[in-house]
Backbone as JSON, one array per atom type, in Angstrom:
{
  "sequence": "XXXXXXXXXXXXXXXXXXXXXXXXXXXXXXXXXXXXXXXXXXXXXXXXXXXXXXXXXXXXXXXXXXXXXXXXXXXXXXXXXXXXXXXXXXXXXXXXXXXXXXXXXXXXXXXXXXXXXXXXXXXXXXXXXXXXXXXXXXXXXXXXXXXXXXXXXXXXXXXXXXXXXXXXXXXXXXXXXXXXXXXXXXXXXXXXXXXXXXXXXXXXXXXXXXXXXXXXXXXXXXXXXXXXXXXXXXXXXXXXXXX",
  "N": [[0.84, -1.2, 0.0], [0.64, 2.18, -0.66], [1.51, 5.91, 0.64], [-0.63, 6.92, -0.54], [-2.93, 5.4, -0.43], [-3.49, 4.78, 2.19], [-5.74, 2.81, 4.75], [-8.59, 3.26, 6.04], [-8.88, 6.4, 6.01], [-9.49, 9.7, 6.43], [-11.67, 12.76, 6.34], [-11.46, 16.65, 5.82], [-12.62, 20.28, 7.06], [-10.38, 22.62, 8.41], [-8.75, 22.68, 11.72], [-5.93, 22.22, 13.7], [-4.43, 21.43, 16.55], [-1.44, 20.97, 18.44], [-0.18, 19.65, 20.84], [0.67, 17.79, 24.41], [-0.19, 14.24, 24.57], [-4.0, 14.32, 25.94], [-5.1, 13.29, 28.6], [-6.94, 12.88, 30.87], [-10.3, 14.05, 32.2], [-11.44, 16.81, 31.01], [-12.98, 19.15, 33.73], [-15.0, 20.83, 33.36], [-16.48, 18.82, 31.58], [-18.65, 16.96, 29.93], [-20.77, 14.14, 29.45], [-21.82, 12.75, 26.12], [-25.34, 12.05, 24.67], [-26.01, 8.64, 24.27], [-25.6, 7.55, 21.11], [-28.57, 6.07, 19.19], [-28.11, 4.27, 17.25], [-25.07, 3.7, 15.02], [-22.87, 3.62, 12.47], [-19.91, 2.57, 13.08], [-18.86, 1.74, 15.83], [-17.68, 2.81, 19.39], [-15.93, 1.68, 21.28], [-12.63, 1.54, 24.16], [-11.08, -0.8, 23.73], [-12.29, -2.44, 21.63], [-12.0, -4.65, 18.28], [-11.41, -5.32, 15.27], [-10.73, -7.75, 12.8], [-9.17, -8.33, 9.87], [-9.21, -9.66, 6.54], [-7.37, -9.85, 3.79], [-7.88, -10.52, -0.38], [-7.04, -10.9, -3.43], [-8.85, -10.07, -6.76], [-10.7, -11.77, -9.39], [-10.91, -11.27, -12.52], [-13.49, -11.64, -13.14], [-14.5, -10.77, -10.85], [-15.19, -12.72, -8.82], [-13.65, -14.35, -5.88], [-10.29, -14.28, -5.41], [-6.76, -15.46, -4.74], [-5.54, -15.52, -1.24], [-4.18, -12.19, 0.22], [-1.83, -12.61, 2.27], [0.36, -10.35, 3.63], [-1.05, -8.04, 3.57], [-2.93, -8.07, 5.5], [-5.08, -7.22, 8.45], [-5.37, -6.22, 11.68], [-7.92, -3.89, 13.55], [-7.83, -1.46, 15.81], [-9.13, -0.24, 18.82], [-7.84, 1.96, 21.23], [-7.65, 3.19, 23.21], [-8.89, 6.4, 25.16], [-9.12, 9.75, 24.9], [-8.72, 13.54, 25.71], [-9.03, 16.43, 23.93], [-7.38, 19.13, 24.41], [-8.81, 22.05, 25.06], [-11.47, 21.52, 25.37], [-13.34, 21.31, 23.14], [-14.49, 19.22, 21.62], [-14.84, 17.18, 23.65], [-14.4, 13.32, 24.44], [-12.64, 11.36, 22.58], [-11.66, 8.79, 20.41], [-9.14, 6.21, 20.06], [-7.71, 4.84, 17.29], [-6.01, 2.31, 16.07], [-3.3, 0.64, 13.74], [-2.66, -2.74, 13.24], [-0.74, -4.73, 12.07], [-0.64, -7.95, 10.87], [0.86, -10.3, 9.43], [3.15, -9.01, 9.25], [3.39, -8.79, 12.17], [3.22, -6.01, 13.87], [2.76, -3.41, 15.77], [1.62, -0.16, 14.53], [2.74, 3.21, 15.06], [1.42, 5.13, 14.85], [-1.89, 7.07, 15.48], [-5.4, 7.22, 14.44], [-7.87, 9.35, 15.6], [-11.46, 9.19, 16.58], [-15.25, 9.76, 16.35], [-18.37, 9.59, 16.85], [-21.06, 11.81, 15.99], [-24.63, 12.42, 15.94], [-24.66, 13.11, 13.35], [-23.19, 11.69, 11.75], [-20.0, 9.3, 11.48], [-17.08, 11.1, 12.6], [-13.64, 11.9, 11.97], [-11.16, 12.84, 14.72], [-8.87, 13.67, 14.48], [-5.25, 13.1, 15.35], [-2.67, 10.96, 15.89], [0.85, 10.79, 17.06], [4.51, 9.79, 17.8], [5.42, 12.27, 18.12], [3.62, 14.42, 18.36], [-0.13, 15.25, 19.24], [-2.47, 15.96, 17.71], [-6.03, 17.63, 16.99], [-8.91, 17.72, 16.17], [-11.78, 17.77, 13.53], [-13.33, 16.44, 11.41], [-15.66, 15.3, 9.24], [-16.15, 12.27, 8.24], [-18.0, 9.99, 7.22], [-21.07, 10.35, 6.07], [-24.15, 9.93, 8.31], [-27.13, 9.42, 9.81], [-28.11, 8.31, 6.27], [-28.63, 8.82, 2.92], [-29.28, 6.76, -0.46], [-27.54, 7.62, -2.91], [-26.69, 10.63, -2.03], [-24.37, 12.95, -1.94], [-20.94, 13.86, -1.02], [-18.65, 16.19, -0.55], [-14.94, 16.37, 0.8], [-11.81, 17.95, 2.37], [-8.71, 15.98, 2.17], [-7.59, 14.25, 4.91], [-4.29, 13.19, 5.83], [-1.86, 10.86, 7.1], [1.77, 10.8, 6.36], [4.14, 9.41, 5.93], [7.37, 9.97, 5.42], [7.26, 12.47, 6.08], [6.55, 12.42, 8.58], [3.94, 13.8, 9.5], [0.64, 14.98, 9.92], [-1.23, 15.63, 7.36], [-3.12, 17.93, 4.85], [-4.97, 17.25, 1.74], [-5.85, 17.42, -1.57], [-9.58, 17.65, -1.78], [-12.15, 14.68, -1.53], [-14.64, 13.2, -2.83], [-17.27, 11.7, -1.44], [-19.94, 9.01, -1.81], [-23.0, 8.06, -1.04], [-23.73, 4.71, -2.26], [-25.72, 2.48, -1.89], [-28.19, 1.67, 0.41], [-28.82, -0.52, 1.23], [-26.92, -3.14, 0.94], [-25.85, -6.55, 0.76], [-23.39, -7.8, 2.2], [-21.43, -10.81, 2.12], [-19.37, -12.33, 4.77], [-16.78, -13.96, 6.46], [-18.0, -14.42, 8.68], [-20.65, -14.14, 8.22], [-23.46, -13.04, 6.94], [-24.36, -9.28, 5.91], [-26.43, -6.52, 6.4], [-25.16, -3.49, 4.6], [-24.72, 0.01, 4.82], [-22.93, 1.17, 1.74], [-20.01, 3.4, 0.8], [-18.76, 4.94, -1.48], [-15.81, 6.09, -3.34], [-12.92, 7.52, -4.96], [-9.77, 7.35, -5.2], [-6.44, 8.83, -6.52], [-3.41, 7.34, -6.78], [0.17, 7.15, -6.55], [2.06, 9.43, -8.75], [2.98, 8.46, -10.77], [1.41, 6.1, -11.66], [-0.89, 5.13, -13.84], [-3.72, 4.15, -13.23], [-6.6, 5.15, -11.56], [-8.2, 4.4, -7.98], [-11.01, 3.16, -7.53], [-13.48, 2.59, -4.76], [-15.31, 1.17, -2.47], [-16.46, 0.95, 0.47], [-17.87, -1.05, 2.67], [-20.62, -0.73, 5.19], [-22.02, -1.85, 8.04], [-24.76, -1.02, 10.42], [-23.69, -0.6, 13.6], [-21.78, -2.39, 13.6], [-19.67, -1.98, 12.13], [-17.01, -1.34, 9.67], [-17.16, -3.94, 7.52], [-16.31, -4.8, 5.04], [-14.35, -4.33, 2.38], [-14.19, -3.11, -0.93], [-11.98, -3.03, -3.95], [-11.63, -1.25, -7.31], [-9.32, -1.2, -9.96], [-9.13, 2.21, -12.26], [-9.19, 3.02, -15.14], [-8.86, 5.91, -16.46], [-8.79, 6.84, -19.29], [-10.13, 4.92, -20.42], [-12.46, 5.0, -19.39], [-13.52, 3.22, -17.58], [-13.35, 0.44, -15.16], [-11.49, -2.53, -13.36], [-11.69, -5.02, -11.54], [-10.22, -5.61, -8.25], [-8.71, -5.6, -6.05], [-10.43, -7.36, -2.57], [-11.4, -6.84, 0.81], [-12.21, -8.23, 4.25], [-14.16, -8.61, 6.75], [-13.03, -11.22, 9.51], [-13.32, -11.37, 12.09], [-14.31, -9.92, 14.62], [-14.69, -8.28, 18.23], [-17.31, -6.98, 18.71], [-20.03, -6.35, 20.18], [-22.92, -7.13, 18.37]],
  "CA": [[0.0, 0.0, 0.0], [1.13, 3.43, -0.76], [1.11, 6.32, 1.7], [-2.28, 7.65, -0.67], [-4.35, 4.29, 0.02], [-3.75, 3.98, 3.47], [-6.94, 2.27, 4.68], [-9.08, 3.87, 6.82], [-8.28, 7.52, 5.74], [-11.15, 10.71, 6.35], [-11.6, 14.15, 5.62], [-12.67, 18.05, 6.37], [-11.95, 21.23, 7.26], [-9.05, 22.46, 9.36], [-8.67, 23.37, 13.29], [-5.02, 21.62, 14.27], [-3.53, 22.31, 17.96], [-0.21, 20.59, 18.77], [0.39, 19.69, 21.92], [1.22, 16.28, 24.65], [-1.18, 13.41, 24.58], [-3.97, 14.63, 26.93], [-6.22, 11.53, 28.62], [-7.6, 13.56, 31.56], [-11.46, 13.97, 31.82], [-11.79, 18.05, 31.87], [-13.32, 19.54, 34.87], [-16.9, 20.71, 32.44], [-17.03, 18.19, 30.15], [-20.46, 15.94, 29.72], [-20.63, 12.94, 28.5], [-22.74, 13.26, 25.29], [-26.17, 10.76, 25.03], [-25.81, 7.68, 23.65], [-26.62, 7.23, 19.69], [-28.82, 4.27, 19.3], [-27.21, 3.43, 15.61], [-23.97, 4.21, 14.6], [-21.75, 3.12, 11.72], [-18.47, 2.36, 13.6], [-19.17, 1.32, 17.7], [-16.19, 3.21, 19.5], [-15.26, 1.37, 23.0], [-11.78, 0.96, 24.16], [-10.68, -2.49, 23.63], [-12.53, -3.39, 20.66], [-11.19, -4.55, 18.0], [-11.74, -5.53, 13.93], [-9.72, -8.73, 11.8], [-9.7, -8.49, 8.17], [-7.87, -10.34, 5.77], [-7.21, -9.61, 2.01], [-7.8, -10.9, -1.86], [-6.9, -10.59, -4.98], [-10.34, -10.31, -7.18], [-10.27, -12.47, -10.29], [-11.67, -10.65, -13.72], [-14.84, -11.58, -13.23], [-14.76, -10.34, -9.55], [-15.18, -13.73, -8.09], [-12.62, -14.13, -4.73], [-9.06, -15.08, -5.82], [-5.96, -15.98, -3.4], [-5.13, -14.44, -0.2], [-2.71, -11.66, 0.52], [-1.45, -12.22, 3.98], [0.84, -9.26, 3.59], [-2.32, -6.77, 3.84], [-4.03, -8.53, 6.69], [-4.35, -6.06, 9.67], [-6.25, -5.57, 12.75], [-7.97, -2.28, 13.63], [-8.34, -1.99, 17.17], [-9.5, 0.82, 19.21], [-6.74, 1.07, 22.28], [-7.77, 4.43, 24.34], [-9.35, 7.47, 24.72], [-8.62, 11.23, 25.39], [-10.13, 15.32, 25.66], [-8.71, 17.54, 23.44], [-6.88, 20.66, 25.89], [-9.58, 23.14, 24.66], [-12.57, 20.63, 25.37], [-14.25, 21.7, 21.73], [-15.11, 18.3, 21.47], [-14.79, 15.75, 24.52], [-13.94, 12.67, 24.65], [-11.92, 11.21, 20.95], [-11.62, 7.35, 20.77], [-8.24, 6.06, 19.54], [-7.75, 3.36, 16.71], [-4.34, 1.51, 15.54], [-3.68, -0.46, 13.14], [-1.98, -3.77, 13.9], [0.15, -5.6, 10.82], [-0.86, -9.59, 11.55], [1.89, -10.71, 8.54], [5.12, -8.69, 10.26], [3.15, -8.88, 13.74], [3.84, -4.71, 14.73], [1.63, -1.93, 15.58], [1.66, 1.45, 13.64], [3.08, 3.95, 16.14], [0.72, 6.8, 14.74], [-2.99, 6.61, 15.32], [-6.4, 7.96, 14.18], [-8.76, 9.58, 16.51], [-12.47, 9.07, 15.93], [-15.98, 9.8, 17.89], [-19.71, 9.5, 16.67], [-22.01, 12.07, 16.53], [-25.6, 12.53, 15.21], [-24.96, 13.09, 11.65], [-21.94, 10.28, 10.99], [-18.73, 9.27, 11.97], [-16.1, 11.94, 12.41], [-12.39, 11.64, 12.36], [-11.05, 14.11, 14.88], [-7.5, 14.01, 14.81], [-4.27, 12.04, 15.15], [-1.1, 11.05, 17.36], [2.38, 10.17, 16.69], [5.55, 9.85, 19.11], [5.93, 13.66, 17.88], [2.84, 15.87, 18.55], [-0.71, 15.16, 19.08], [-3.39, 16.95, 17.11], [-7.18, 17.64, 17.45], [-9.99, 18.5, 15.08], [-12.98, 17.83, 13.57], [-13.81, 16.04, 10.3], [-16.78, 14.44, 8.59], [-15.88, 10.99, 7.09], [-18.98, 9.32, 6.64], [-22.47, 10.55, 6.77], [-24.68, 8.78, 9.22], [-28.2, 8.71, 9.21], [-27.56, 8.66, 4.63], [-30.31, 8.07, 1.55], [-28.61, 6.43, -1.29], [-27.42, 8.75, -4.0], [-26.17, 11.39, -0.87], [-22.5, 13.12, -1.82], [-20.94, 14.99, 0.3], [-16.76, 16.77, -0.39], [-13.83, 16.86, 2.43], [-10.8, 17.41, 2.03], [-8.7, 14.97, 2.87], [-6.17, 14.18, 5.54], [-3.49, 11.77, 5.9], [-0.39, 10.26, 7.58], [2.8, 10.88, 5.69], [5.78, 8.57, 6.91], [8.74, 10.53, 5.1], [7.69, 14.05, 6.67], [6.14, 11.87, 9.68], [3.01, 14.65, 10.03], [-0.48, 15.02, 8.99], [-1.58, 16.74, 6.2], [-4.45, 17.73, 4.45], [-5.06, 16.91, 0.49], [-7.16, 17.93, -2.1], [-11.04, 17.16, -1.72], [-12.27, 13.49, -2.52], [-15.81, 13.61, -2.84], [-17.59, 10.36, -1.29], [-21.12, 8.78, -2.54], [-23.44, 6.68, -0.45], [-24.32, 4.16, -3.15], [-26.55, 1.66, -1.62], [-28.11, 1.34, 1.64], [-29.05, -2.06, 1.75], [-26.47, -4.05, 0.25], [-25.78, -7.68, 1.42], [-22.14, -8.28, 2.29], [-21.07, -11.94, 2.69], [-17.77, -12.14, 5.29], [-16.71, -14.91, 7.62], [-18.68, -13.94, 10.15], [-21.82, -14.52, 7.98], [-23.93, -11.99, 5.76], [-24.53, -8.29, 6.45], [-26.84, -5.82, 5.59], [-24.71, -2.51, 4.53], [-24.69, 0.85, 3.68], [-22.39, 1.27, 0.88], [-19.43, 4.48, 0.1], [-17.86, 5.35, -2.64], [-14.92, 7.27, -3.27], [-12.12, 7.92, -5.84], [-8.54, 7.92, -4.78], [-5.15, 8.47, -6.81], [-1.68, 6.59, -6.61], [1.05, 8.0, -7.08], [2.01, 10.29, -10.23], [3.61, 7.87, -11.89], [0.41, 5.17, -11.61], [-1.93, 5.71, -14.58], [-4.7, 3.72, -12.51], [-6.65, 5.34, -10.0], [-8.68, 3.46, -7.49], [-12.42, 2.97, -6.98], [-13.21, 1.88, -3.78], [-16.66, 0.76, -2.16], [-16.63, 0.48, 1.86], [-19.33, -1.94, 3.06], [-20.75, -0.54, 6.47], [-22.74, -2.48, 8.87], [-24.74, -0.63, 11.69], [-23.27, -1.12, 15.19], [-21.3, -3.27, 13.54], [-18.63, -1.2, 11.88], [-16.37, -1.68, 8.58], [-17.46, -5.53, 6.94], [-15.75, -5.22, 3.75], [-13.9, -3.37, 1.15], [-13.74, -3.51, -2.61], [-11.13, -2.08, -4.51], [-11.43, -1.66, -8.46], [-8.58, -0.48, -11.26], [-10.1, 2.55, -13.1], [-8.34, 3.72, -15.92], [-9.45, 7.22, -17.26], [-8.7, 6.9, -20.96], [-11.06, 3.73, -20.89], [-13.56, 5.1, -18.3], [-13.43, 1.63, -17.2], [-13.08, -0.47, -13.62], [-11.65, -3.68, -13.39], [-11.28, -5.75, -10.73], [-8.71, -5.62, -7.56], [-9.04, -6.77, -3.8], [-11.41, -7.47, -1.27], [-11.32, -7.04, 2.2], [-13.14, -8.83, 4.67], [-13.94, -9.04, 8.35], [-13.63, -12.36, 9.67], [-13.48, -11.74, 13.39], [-15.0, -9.0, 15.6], [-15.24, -8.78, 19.2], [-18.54, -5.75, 18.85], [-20.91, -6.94, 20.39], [-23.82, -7.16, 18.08]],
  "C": [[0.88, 1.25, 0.0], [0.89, 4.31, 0.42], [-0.65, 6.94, 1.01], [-3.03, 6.66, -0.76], [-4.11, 3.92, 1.31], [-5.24, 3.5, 3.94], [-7.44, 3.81, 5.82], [-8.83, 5.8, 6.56], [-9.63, 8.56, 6.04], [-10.38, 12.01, 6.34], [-12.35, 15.35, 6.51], [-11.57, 19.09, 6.89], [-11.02, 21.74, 8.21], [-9.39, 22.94, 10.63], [-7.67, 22.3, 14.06], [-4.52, 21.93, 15.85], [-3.03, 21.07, 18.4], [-0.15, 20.63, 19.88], [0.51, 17.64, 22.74], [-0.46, 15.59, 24.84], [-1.79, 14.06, 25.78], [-5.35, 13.7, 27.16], [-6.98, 11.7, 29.88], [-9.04, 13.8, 31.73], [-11.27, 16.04, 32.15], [-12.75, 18.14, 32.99], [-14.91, 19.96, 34.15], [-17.18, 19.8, 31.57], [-18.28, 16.86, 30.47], [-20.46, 15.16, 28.83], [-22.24, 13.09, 27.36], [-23.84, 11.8, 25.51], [-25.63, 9.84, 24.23], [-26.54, 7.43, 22.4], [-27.03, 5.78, 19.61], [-28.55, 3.4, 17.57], [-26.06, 4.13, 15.3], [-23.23, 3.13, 13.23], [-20.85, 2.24, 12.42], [-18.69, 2.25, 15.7], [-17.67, 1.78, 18.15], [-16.44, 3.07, 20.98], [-14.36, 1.0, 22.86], [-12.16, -1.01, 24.28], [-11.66, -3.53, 22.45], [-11.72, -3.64, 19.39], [-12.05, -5.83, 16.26], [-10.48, -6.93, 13.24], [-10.0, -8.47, 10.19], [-8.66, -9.18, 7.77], [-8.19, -9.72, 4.37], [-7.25, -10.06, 0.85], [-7.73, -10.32, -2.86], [-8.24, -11.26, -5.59], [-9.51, -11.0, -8.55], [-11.13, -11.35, -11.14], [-13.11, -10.86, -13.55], [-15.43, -11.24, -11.32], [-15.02, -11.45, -8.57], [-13.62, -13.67, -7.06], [-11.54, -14.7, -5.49], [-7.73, -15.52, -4.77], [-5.73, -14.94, -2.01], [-4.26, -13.91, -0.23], [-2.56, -11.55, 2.08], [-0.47, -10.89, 4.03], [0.02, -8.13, 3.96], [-3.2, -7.04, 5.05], [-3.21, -7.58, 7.87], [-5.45, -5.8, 10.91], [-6.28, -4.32, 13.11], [-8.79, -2.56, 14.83], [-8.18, -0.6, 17.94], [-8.96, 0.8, 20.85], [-6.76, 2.11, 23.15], [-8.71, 5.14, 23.94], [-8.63, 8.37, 25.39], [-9.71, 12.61, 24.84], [-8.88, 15.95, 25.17], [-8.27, 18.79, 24.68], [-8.2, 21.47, 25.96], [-10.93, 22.75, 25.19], [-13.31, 21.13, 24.52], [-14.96, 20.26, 22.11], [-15.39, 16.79, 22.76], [-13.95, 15.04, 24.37], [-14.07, 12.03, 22.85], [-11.45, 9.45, 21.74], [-10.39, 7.16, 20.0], [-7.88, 4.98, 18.66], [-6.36, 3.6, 16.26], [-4.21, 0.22, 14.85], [-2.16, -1.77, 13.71], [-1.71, -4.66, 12.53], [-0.22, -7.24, 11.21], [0.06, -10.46, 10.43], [3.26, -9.95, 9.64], [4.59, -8.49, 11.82], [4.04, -7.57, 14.68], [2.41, -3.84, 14.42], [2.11, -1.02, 14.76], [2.21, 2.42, 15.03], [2.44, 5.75, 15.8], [-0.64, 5.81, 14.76], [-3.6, 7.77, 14.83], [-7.16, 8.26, 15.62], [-10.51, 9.51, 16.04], [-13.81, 9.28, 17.12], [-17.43, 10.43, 16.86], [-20.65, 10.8, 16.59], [-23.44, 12.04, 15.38], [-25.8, 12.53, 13.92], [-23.8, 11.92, 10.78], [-20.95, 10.5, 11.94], [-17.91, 10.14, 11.38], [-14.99, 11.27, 12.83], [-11.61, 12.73, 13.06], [-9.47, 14.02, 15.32], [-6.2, 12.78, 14.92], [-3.29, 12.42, 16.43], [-0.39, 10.27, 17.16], [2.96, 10.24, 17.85], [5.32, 11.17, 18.86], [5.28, 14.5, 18.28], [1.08, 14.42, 18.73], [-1.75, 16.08, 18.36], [-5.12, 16.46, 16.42], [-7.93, 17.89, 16.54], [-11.11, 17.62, 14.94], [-13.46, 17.77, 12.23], [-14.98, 15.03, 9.81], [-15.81, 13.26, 7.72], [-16.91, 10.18, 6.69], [-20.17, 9.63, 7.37], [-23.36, 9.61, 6.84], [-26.12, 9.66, 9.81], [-27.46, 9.43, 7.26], [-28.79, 7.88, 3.99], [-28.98, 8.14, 0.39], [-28.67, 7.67, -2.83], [-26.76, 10.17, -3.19], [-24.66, 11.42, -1.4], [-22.34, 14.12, -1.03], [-19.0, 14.81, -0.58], [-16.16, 17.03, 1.17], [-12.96, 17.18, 1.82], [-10.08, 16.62, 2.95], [-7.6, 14.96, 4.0], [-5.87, 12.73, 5.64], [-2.31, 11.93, 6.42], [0.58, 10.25, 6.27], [4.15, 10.39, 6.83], [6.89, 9.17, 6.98], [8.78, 11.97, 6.16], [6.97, 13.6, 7.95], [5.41, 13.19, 9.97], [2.05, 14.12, 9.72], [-0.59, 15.95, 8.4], [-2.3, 16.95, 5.3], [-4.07, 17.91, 3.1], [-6.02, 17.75, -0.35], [-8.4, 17.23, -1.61], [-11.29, 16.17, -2.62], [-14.14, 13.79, -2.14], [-16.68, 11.81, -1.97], [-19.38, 10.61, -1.82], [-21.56, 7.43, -1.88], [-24.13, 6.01, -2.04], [-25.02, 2.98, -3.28], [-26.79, 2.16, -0.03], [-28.58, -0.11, 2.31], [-28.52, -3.17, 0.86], [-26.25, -4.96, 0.85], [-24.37, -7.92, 1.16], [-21.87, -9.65, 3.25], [-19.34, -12.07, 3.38], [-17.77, -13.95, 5.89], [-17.74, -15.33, 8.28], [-20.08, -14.02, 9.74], [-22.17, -12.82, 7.1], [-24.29, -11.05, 6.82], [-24.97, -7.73, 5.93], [-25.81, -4.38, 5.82], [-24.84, -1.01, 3.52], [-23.19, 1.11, 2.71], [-21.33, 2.64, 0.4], [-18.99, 4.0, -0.7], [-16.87, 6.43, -2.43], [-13.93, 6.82, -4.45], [-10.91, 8.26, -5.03], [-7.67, 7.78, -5.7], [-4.31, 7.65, -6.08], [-1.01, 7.79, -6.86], [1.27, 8.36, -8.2], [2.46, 9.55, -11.25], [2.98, 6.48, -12.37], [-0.94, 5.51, -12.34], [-3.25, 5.11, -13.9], [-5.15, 4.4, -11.66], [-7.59, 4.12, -9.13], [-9.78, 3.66, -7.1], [-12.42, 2.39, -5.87], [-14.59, 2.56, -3.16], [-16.56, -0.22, -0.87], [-18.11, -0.14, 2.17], [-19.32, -1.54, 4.42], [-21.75, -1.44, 7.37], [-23.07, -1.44, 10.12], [-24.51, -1.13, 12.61], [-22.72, -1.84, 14.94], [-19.42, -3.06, 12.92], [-18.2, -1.62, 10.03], [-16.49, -3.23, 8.35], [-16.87, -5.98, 5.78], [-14.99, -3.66, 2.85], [-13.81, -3.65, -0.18], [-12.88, -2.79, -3.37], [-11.23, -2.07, -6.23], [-9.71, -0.58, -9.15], [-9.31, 0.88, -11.93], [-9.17, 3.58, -13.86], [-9.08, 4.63, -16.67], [-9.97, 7.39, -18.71], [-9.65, 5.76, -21.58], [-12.11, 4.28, -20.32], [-13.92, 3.86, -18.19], [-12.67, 0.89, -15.74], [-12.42, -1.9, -14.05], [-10.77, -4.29, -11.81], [-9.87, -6.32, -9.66], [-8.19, -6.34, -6.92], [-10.18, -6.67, -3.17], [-11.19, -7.42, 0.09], [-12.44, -7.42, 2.95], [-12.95, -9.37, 5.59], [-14.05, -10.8, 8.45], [-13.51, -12.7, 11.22], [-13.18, -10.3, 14.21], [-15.31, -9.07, 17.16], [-16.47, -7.71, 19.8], [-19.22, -6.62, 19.4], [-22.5, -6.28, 19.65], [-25.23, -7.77, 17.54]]
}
């Protein structure tokens, strides 16, 4: 994977502040109510398996890539200094081929209209904000623009991108995993490679309520053809959500 397909990636407008991890409960802060559906369920200590395939031409499953298999596991929380927002849930991804964590995470935290991504944390800095990544309650055909942010390894920061546009494009699709069939709502999105990768990449997250991320699809889509073809799959096959 490149640093512009890292998985899990989200978007939106800016409000950064730099400072040390802070895991404290402020002195006003209120715990918000409890949403009774969510996309993505955010309690410490849960925790996501996926594994990886190569799609065959006709999109049927093809061999595994253990190389891409990775657990995404949600390993703290913390309050922003400022308390804008509360309490920010912490996910990390976990390599299950070279068996190492990531030593940068995402921050993430629910509210009423979708899952937001509000920030990140490296050994170097922590930093706070406040992005839309997937709208939650969504009616199929629903786009919505961010721009984007992302982890960069070489200049070890974050840093925000141009605007990818996402597109709920089902809400009741049936995703078959491990773990048995799921009804999901469906994004879309459009990401480049790098400049020197005439392909870009389609890519169609399978969501499950209260249940979280169930699948991924990845296609080829070459411009000059306006044409998809067939990549990887991802696909939970062990959850400990309770749902």
């Amino acid at each position: 994977m490149t640093k512009n397909t890292l998985l899990f990636t989200a978007f939106a407008a800016l409000l950064f502040i730099s400072c040390n991890n802070n895991t404290s409960e402020p002195d006003n802060y209120k715990e918000p109510d409890v949403l009774s559906s969510v996309l993505m369920p955010l309690e410490a200590g849960y925790e996501w398996k996926y594994k990886w395939y190569y799609l065959n031409s006709d999109s049927t499953l093809g061999n595994e890539i253990p190389l891409y298999g990775f657990n995404w596991i949600i390993k703290d929380t913390s309050y922003d200094p400022d308390n804008n927002y509360g309490k920010v849930y912490h996910a990390v991804y976990y390599h299950t081929y070279y068996q190492y964590e990531e030593t940068y995470m995402w921050f993430y935290r629910n509210y009423d209209d979708g899952l937001y991504l509000m920030g990140g944390n490296n050994p170097g800095d922590t930093i706070y904000t406040k992005l839309l990544y997937l709208k939650y309650p969504v009616n199929k055909g629903d786009k919505w623009m961010s721009p984007h942010l992302m982890f960069y390894y070489y200049e070890w920061e974050y840093l925000i991108e141009d605007s990818v546009k996402y597109t709920c494009t089902d809400t009741n699709a049936v995703f078959e995993t491990p773990l048995g069939s799921f009804k999901c709502f469906v994004f879309y999105h459009r990401e480049k490679q790098e400049e020197d990768v005439v392909a870009q990449l389609d890519i169609y997250d399978y969501y499950a309520p209260n249940v979280g991320l169930v699948g991924r699809i990845i296609n080829s889509y070459y411009e000059y053809e306006n044409k998809s073809y067939p990549k990887y799959k991802q696909m939970l096959y062990s959850t400990n959500v309770k749902y």
